[in-house]
C-alpha positions in Angstrom: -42.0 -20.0 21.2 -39.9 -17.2 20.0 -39.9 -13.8 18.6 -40.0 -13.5 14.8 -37.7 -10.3 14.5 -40.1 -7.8 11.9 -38.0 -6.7 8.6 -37.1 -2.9 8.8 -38.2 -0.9 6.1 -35.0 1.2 4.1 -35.6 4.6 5.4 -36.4 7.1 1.9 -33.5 9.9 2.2 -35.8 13.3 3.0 -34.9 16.3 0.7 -33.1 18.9 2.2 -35.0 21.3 3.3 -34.1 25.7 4.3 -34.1 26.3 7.6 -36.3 28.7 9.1 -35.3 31.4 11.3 -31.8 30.7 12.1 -29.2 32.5 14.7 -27.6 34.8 13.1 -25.3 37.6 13.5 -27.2 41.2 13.2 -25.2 42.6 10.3 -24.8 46.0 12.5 -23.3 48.5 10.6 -22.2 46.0 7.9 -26.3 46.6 6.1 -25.2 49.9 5.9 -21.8 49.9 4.1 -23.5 47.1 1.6 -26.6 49.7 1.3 -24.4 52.7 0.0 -22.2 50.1 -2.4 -25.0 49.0 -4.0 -26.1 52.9 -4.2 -29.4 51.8 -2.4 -30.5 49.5 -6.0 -31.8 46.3 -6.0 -29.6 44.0 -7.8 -32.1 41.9 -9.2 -34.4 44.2 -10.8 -32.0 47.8 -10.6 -34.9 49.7 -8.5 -33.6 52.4 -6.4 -35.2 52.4 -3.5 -35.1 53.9 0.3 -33.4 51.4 2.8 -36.4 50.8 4.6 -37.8 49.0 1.6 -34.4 46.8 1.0 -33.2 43.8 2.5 -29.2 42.5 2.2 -29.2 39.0 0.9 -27.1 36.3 0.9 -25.9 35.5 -2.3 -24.8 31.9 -0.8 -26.9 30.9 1.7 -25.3 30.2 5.5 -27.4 26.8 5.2 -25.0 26.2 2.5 -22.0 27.5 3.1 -22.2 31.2 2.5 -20.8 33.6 5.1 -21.6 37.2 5.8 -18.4 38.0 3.6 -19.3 41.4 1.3 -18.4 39.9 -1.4 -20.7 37.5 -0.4 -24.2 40.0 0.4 -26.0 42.2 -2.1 -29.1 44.5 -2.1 -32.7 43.4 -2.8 -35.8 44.7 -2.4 -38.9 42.7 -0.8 -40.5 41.7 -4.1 -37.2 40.5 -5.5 -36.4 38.8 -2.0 -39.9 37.0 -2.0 -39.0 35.4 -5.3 -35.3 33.9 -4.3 -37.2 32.9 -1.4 -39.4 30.8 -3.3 -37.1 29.6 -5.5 -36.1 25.5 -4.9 -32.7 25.4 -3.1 -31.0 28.8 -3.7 -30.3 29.1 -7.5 -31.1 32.5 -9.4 -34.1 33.6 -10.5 
């Protein structure tokens, strides 16, 4: 007798998910000159804070495209960085 080949089942395109930690670049000395162009603020929410308490953000992520351009990098603090985090994809809050 032979083998009765099974039926495949179409594969569901997965969404596209962000990556997790990725290999990046340090930004080096590059945080610091965005720091002091952004006069230390937040650009979400205008806060002036010290640098310990900001992160530079990709305005484009590198998962889609961005690169670690300046024109492409801005300041944020942690609470403003935990919402574009969460955000679906990388569009503004």
């Amino acid at each position: 007798m032979g083998r009765v080949a099974k039926a495949k089942k179409p594969r569901t395109p997965k969404p596209p998910t962000l990556p997790t930690k990725t290999n990046r670049k340090p930004l080096g000395s590059l945080r610091q000159k965005i720091l002091e162009r952004d006069n230390y603020t937040c650009q979400i929410c205008h806060r002036k804070l010290p640098a310990d308490q900001l992160i530079i953000d990709h305005i484009i992520p590198i998962s889609f495209g961005g690169t670690n351009d300046e024109s492409n990098l801005r300041t944020v603090c942690r609470e403003c960085h935990k919402l574009l985090a969460a955000a679906p994809y990388w569009r503004e809050v």
